[in-house]
C-alpha positions as CSV (number, residue, x, y, z in Angstrom):
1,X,0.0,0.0,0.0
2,X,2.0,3.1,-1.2
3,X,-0.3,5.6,0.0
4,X,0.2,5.2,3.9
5,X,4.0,5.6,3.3
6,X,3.6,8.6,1.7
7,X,0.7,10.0,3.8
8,X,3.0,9.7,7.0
9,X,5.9,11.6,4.8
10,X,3.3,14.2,4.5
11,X,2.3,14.2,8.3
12,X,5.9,14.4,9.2
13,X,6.2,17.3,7.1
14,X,3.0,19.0,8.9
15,X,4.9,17.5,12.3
16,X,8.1,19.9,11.8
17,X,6.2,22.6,10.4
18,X,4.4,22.7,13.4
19,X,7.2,22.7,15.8
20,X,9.1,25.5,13.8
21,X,6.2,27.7,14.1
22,X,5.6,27.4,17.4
23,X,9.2,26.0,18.5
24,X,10.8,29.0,16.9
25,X,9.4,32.1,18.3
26,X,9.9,30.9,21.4
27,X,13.6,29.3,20.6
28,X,14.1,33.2,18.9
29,X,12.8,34.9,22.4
30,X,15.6,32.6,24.3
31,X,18.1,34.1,21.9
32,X,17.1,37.4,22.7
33,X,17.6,37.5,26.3
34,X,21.0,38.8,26.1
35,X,21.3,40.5,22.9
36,X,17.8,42.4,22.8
37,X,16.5,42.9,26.2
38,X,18.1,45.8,28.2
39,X,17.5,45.3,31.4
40,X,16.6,42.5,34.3
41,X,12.5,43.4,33.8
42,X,12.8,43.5,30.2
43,X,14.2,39.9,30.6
44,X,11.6,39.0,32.8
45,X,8.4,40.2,30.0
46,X,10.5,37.9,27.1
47,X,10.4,34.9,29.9
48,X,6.9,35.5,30.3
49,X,5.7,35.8,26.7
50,X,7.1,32.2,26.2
51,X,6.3,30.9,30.0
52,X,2.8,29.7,29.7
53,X,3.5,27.6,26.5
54,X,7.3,26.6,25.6
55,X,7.2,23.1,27.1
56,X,3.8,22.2,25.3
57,X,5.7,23.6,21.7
58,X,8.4,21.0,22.7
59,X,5.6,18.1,22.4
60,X,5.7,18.8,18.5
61,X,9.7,18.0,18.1
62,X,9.0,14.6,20.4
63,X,6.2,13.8,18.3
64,X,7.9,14.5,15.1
65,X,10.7,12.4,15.9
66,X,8.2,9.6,17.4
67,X,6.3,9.2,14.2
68,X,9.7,9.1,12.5
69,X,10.4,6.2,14.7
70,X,7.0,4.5,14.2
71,X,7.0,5.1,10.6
72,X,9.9,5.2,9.1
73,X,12.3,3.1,11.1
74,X,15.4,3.1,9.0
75,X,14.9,6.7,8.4
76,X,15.3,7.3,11.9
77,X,18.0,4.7,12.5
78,X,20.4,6.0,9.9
79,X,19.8,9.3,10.7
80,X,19.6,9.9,14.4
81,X,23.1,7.3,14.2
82,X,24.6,9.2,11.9
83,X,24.3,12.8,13.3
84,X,24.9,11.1,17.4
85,X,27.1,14.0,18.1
86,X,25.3,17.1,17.3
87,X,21.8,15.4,18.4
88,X,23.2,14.6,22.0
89,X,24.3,18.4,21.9
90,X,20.8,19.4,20.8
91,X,19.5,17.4,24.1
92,X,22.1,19.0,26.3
93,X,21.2,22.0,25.1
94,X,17.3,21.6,25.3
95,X,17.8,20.2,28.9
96,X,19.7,23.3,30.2
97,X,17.3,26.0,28.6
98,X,14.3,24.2,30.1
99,X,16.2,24.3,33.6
100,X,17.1,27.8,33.0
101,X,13.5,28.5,33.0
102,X,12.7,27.1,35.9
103,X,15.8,28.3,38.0
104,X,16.5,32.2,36.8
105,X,13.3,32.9,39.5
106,X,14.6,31.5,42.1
107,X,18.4,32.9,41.4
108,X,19.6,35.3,44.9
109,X,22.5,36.9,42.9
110,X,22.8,39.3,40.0
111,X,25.7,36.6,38.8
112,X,23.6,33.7,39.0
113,X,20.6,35.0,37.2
114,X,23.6,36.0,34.6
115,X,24.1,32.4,34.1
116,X,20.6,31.2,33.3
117,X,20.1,33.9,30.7
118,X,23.1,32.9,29.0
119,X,22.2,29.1,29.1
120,X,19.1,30.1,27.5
121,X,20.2,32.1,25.3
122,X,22.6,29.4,23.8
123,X,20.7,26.7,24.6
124,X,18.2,28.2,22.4
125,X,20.7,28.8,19.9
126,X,22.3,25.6,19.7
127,X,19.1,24.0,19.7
128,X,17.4,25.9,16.7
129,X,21.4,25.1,14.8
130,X,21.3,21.6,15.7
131,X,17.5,21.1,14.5
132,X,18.2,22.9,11.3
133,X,21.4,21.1,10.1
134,X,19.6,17.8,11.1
135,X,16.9,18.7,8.5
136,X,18.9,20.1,6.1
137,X,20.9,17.1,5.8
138,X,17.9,14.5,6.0
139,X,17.2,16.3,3.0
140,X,20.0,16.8,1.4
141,X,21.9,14.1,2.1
142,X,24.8,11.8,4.2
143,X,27.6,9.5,3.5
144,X,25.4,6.3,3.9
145,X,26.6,3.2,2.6
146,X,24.2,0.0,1.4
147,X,23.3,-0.8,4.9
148,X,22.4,2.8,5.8
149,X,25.0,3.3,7.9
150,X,27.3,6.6,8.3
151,X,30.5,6.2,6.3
152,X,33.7,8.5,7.9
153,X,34.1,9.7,11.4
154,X,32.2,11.6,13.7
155,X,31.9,15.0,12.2
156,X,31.9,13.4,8.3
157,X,27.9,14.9,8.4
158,X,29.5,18.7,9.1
159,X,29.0,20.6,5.9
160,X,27.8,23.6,4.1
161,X,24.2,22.3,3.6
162,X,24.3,21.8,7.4
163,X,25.6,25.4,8.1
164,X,22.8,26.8,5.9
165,X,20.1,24.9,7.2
166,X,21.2,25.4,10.6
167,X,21.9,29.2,9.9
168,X,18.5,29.2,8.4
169,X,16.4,28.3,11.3
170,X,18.4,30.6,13.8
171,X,17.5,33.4,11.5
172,X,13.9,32.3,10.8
173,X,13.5,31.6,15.1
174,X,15.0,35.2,15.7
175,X,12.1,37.1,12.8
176,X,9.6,34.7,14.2
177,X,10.7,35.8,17.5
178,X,10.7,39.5,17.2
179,X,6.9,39.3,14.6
180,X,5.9,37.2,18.5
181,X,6.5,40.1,20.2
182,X,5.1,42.5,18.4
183,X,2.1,40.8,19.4
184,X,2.8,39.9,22.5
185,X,4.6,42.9,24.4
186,X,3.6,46.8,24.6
187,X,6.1,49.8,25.1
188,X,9.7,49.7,24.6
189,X,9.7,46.2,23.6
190,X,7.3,46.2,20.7
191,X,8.3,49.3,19.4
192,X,11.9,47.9,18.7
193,X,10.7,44.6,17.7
194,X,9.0,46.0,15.0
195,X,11.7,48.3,13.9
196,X,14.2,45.6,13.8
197,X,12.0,43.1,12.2
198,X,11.1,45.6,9.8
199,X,14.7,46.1,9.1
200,X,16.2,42.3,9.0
201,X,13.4,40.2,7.8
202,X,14.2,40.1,4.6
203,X,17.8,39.1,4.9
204,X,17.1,37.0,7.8
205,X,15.1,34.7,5.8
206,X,17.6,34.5,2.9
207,X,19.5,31.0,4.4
208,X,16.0,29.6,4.5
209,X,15.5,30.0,1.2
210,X,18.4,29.4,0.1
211,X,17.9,25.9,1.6
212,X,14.9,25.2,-0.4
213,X,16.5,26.4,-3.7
214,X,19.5,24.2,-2.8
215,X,17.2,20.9,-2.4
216,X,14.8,21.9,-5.5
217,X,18.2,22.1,-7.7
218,X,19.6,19.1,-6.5
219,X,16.7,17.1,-7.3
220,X,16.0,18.6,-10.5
221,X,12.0,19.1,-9.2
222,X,9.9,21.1,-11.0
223,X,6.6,20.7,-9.2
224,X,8.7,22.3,-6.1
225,X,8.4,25.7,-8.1
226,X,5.3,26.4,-7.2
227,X,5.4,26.7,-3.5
228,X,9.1,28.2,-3.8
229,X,7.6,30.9,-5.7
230,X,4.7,31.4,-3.3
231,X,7.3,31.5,-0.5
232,X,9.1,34.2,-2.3
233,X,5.7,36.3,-2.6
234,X,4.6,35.9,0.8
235,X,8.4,37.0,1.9
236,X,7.7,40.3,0.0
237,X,3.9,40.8,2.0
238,X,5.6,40.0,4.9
239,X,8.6,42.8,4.6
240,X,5.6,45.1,3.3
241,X,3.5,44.2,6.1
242,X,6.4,44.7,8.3
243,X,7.6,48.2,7.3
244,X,4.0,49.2,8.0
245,X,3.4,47.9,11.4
246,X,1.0,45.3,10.2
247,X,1.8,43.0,13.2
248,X,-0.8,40.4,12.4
249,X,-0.6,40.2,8.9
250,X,3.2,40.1,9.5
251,X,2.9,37.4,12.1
252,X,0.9,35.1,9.9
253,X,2.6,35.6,6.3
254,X,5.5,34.5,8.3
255,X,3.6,31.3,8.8
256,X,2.4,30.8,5.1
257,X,5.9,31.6,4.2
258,X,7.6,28.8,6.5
259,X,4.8,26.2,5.4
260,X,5.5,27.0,1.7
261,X,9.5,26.6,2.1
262,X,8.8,23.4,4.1
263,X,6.3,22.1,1.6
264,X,9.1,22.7,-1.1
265,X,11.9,21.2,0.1
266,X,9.7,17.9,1.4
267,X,8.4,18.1,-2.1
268,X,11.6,18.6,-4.3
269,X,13.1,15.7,-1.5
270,X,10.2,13.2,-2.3
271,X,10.4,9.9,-2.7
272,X,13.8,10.2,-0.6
273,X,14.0,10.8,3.3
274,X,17.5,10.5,3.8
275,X,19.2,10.6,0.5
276,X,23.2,9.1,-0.1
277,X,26.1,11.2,-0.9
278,X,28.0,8.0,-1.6
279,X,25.5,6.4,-4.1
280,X,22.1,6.9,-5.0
281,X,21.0,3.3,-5.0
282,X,21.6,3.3,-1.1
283,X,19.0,6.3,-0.8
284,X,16.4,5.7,2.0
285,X,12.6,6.0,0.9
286,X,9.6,6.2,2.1
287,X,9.0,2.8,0.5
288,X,12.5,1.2,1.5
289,X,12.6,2.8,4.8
290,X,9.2,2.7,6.0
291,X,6.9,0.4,8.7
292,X,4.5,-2.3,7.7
293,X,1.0,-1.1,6.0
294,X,-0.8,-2.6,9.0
295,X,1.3,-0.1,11.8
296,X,1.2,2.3,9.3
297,X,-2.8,1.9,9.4
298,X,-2.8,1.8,12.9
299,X,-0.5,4.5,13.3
300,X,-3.2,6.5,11.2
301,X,-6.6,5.5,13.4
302,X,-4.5,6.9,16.1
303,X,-3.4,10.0,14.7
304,X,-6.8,10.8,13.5
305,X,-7.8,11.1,17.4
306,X,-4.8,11.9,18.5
307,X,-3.8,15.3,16.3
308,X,-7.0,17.0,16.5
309,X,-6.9,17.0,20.8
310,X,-3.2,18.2,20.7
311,X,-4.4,21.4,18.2
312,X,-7.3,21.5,20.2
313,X,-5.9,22.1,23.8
314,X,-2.8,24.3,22.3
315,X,-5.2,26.5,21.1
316,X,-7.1,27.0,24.2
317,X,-3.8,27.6,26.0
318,X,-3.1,30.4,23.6
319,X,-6.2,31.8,23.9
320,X,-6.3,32.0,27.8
321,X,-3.2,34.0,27.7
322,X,-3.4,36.1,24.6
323,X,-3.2,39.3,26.5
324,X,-0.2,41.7,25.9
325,X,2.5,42.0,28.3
326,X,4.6,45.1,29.0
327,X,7.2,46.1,31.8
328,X,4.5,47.9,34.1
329,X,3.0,44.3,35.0
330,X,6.0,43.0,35.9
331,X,6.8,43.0,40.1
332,X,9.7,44.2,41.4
333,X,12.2,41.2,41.9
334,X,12.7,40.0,45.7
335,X,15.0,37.7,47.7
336,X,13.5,34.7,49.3
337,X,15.1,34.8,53.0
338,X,17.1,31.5,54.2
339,X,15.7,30.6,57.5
340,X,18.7,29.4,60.0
């Protein structure tokens, strides 16, 4: 049954575009704490914009890479095997910024709470890297031999495809990030938000898309035009947009944009999910690397359930805290006592 295989290529597809969205605004703000925010307070309103709903964003990276697992299992065997080192420092890195989030507050000293805004900061950055090189490279390809496994040593996956994609997410996280805020803060905060984004969106986005032009070229797709030259006009709204303080429309062209330069490079990729540098005939499929039709089918009944309750409860999050945030609502800082 071809279809499932390729239905759960599509889902997987839906999966990271998900987590990028919602992953990347709040991976952006954690890059922002040191290089954007001016003071302790204004630290404190970023920390909040993201506070209510970081961890649930984090469900749609363990989902993606679950149904990876579930349905592609020599996709994710070659894949997660052959990039061990950067992954494990994508965990690290995840694991620090979410204790940084629960231990800045409870910081006594000026140095201490110095330290957790640096660990989020890079552990937001290494995180949106690591992510993006991973998919770069799923999609461009790794030295995989016939049995699908990594050919050279440890760092033979480091290359430029993995510095663009990896570039290309930190810059896409940051935009996303400072469009978030826009719509999320008032004052000082919003106000340079939207200047900068108005200023840097454009370029920002140029790694992305240069990404998707690299995967389109490499596999000679034609079909992939079309949503690489909807990307392309939804950039230019969302720079226009921009420039004129349209925070909404700003906020969701950026959206359309990242689900049109997804939807090309998963369809210039197709049929491959994790192509060989070494020789094409050891290229992973979704029809050589894929599950069963029967766990493929069950996979589906369950999704079909499933899916539909995860959008439905992270949209009811958002909505009970959609108000703006801005410095005045933020309480002086105090130090708990330590009782002798």
């Amino acid at each position: 049954m071809d279809f499932l295989p390729t239905l759960w290529f599509i889902l997987i597809a839906v999966l990271w575009i998900g987590y990028l969205f919602l992953e990347g605004f709040d991976l952006g703000v954690g890059m922002l704490m040191k290089t954007f925010a001016k003071n302790d307070k204004q630290r404190r309103v970023l920390l909040n914009t993201v506070g209510p709903v970081w961890d649930g964003n984090e469900v749609w990276l363990l989902t993606a890479g679950g149904a990876t697992f579930a349905a592609f299992p020599y996709w994710y065997a070659s894949l997660f095997s052959a990039l061990y080192v950067p992954l494990v420092l994508v965990l690290i890195a995840l694991i620090f910024r979410a204790v940084s989030f629960e231990y800045r507050g409870k910081s006594r000293t000026e140095a201490a709470r110095n330290f957790w805004d640096w660990a989020i900061a890079l552990g937001s950055f290494v995180a949106a890297f690591g992510v993006g090189a991973m998919l770069a490279l799923s999609t461009t390809g790794l030295p995989l031999n016939a049995n699908g496994d990594r050919v050279g040593g440890a760092f033979s996956w480091f290359n430029m495809y993995a510095v663009l994609g990896g570039l290309g997410v930190v810059a896409f996280c940051l935009i996303h990030a400072l469009a978030f805020l826009t719509l999320k803060t008032d004052g000082d905060i919003r106000v340079r938000a939207g200047k900068l984004l108005a200023r840097w969106l454009p370029v920002a986005l140029l790694p992305l898309a240069g990404w998707a032009i690299a995967v389109v070229i490499l596999n000679a797709s034609g079909i992939a035009l079309i949503p690489l030259a909807l990307a392309v006009i939804v950039l230019l709204f969302a720079w226009k947009a921009a420039t004129k303080n349209r925070e909404v429309r700003t906020f969701i062209a950026l959206g359309v944009f990242l689900i049109a330069g997804v939807a090309t490079i998963f369809i210039a990729a197709y049929p491959n999910v994790l192509p060989s540098t070494i020789d094409a005939a050891y290229n992973l499929t979704v029809f050589n690397a894929s599950s069963t039709p029967y766990t493929l089918k069950l996979m589906s009944i369950v999704a079909a359930f499933g899916v539909p309750m995860v959008l439905a409860y992270q949209s009811w999050s958002y909505w009970v805290f959609r108000k703006r945030i801005k410095e005045s609502h933020i309480p002086e800082a105090h130090v708990v006592q330590s009782i002798v």
